[in-house]
C-alpha positions as CSV (number, residue, x, y, z in Angstrom):
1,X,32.4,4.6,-9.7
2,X,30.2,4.9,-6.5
3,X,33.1,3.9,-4.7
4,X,35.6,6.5,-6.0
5,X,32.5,9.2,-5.0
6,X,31.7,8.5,-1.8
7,X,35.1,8.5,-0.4
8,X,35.3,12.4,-1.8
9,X,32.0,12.9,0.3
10,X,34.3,14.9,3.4
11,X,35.4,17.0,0.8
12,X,31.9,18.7,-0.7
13,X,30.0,21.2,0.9
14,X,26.5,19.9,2.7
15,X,24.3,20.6,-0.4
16,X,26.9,19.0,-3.0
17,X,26.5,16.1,-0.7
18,X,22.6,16.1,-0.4
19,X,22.7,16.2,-4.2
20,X,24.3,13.0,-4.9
21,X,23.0,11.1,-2.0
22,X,19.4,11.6,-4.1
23,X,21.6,10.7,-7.3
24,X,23.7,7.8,-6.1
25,X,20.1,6.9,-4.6
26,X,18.7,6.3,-8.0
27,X,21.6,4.8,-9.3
28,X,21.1,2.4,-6.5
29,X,17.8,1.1,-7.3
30,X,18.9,-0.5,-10.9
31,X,21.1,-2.6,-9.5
32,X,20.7,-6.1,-11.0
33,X,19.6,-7.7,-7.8
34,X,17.6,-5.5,-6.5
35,X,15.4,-5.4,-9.7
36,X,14.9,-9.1,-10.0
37,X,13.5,-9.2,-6.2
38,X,11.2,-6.9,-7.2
39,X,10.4,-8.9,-10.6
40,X,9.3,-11.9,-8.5
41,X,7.1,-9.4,-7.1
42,X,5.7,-7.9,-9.8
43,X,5.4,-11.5,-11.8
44,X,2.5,-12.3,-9.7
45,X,0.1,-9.8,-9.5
46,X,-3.1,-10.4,-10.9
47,X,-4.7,-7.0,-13.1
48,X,-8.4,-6.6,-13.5
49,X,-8.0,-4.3,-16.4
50,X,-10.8,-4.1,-19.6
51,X,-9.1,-0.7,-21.2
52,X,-5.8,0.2,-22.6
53,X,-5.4,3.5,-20.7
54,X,-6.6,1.4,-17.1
55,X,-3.6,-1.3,-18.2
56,X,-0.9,1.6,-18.4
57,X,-2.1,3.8,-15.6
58,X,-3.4,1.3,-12.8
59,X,-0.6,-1.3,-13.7
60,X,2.1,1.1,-13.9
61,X,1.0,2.5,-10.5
62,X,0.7,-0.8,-8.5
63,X,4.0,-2.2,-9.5
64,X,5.3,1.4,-9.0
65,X,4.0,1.0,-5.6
66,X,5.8,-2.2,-4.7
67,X,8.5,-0.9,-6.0
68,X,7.9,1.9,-3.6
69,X,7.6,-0.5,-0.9
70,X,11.2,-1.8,-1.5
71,X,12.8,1.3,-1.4
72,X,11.0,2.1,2.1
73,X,12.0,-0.9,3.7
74,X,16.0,-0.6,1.8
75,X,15.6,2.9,3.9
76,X,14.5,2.0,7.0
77,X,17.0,-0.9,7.4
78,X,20.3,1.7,6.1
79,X,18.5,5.0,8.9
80,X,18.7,1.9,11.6
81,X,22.0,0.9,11.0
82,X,23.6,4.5,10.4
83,X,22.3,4.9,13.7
84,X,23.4,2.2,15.1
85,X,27.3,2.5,13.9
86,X,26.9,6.2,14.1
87,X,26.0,6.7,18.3
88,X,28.0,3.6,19.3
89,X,31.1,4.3,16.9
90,X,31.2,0.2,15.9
91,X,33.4,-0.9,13.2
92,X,31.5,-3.4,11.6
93,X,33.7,-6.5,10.2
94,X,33.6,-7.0,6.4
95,X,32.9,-10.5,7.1
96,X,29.4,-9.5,8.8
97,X,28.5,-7.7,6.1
98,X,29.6,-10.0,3.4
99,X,27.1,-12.9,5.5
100,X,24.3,-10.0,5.2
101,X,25.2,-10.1,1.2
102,X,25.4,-14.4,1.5
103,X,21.7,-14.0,2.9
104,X,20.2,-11.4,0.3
105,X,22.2,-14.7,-2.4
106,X,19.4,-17.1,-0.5
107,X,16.4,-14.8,-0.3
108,X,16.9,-14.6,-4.4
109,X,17.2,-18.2,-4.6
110,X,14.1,-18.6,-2.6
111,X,12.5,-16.0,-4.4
112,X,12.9,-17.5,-7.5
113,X,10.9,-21.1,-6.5
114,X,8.0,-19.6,-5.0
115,X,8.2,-17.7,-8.5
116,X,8.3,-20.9,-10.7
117,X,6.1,-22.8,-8.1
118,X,3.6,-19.6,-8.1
119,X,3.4,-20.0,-4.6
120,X,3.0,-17.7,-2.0
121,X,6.0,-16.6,0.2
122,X,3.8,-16.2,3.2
123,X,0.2,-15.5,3.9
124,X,-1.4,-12.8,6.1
125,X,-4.6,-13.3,7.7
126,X,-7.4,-11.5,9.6
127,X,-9.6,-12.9,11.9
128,X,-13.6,-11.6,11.4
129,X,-16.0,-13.3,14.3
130,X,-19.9,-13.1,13.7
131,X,-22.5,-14.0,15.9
132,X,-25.7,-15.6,14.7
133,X,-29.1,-15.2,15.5
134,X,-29.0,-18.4,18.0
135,X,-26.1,-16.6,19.9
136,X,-23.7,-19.2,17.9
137,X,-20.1,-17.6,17.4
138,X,-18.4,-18.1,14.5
139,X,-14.3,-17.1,13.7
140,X,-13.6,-17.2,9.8
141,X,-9.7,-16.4,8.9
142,X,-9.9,-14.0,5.7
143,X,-6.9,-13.1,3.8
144,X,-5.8,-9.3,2.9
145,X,-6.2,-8.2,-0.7
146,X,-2.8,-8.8,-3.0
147,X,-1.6,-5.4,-2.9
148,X,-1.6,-5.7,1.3
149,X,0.0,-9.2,0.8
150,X,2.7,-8.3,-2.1
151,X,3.5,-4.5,-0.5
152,X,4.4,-6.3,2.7
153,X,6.9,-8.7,1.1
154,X,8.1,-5.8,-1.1
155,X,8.9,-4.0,2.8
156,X,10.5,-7.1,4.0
157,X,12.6,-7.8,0.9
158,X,13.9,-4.2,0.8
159,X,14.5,-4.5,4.4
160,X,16.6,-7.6,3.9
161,X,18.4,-5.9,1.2
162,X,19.2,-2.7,2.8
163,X,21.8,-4.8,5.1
164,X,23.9,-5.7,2.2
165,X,26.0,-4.3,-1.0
166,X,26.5,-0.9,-2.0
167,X,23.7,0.4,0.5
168,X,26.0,-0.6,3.6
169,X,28.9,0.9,2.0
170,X,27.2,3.9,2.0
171,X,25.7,4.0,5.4
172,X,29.6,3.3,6.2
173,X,30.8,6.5,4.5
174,X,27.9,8.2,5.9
175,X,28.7,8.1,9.3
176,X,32.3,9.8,8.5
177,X,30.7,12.7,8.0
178,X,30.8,14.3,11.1
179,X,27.6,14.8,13.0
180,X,24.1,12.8,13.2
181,X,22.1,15.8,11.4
182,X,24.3,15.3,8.4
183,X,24.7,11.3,8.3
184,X,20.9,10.5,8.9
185,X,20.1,13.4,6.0
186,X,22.6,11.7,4.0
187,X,21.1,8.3,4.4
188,X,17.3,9.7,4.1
189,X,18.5,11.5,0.7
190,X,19.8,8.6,-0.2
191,X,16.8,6.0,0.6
192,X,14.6,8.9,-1.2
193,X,16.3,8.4,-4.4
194,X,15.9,4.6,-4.0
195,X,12.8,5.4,-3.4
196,X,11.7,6.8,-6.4
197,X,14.3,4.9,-8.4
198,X,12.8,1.4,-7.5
199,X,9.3,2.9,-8.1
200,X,10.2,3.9,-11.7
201,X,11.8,1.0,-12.2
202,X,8.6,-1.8,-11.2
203,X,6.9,0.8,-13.3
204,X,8.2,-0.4,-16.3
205,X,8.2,-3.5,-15.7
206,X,4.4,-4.1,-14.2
207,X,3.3,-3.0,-18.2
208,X,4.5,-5.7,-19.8
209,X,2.6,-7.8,-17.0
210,X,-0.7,-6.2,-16.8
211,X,-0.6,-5.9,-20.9
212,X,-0.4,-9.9,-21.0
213,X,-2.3,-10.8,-17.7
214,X,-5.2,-12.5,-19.1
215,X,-2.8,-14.6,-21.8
216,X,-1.9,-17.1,-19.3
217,X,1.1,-19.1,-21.3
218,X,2.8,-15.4,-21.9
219,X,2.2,-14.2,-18.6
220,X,4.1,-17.6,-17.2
221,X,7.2,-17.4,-19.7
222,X,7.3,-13.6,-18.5
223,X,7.0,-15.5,-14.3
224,X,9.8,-17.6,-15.2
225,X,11.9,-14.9,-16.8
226,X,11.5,-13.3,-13.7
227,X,12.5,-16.2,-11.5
228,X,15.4,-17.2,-13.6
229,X,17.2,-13.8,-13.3
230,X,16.4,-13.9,-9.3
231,X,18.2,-17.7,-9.6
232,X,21.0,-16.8,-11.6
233,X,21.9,-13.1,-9.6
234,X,21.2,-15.4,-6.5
235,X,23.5,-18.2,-7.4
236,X,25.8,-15.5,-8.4
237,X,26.4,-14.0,-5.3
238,X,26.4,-17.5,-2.9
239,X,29.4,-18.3,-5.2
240,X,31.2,-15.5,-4.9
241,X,30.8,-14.7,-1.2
242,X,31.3,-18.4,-0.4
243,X,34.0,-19.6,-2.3
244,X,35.4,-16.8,-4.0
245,X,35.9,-14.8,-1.1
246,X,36.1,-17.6,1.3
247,X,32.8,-16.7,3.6
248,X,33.1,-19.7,5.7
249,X,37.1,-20.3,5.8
250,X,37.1,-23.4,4.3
């Protein structure tokens, strides 16, 4: 159906197209894989909650913000690369973009055993020095809070996924449309509504999370939920760009 749209894009007048950029935008963010990056995300957070009210309104906003996160990076990586084929008129080969699509298949595979191992996917440190009374320097490495460390993955993630699927398809169509002012609004429309899409969407799906944090054997099941969806979605697509669709030429 997105598909069948965007080709009819030349056709609309500039605020018809605006409109659905922000819808098809939305649209985007529920995509299957998209959601169960974010899951793995979400899955880990730890909640510091005592009251009902702090579980559905400080939960719902952190795994909103990650969600958040995603769709910033998603829109940074599509404004780069509508720039790029836009001001050096590149035809990008299918087969590029279907290896983009065999790397998001990895990430979620990935994804999904640092989700059932609980593990980190990479830690961010800062550097404090002190000096003590004797003059005596000391260097301690301290690690950012979780939000700093999971909002950053959530960017990266997005980023990675914003090279693939139905978000280069659309940067693609998007650069048809005649001039830069109307391509890049196009994308930036169009990252908005992932945007708020994705934020909706970890939303709902930090509740259950931050209802059961403290119940450690539910809040595991809900973990490996998580990472079996990333696995399977994962899986999915290394099968089909591989050996469906012959990736590697075998």
């Amino acid at each position: 159906m997105v598909e069948q749209i965007l080709e009819q894009l030349q056709a609309m007048t500039p605020a018809l197209v605006l409109a659905l950029g922000l819808a098809i935008g939305l649209q985007h963010a529920f995509e299957p894989d998209h959601v169960a990056a974010v899951s793995t995300q979400i899955s880990k957070r730890r909640y510091k909650l005592q009251s009902v009210r702090k579980i559905i309104t400080e939960g719902t906003f952190k795994s909103s913000f990650l969600g958040a996160m995603w769709g910033a990076g998603h829109t940074t990586t599509l404004v780069l690369m509508g720039l790029v084929v836009y001001l050096l008129a590149i035809n990008i080969p299918q087969n590029v973009f279907m290896g983009f699509e065999f790397i998001v298949g990895i990430m979620l595979v990935f994804l999904a055993f640092t989700t059932f191992s609980n593990k980190k996917l990479f830690t961010l440190k800062h550097l404090h020095t002190h000096t003590h009374n004797d003059g005596t320097i000391h260097t301690h490495p301290h690690e950012h809070d979780n939000d700093h460390k999971h909002s950053h993955k959530s960017y990266i993630i997005g980023c990675i996924h914003g090279l693939a699927g139905s978000g280069s398809l659309v940067v693609l169509t998007a650069s048809t449309l005649g001039n830069i002012e109307t391509t890049l609004s196009f994308i930036l429309i169009f990252g908005i509504g992932s945007v708020i899409g994705m934020a909706m969407v970890s939303g709902l799906i930090g509740l259950p999370f931050a209802f059961i944090n403290k119940i450690e054997s539910a809040n595991k099941a809900l973990r490996y939920i998580a990472g079996f969806a990333s696995l399977l979605i994962g899986a999915n697509i290394l099968y089909e760009i591989a050996i469906v669709n012959n990736l590697f030429g075998i």
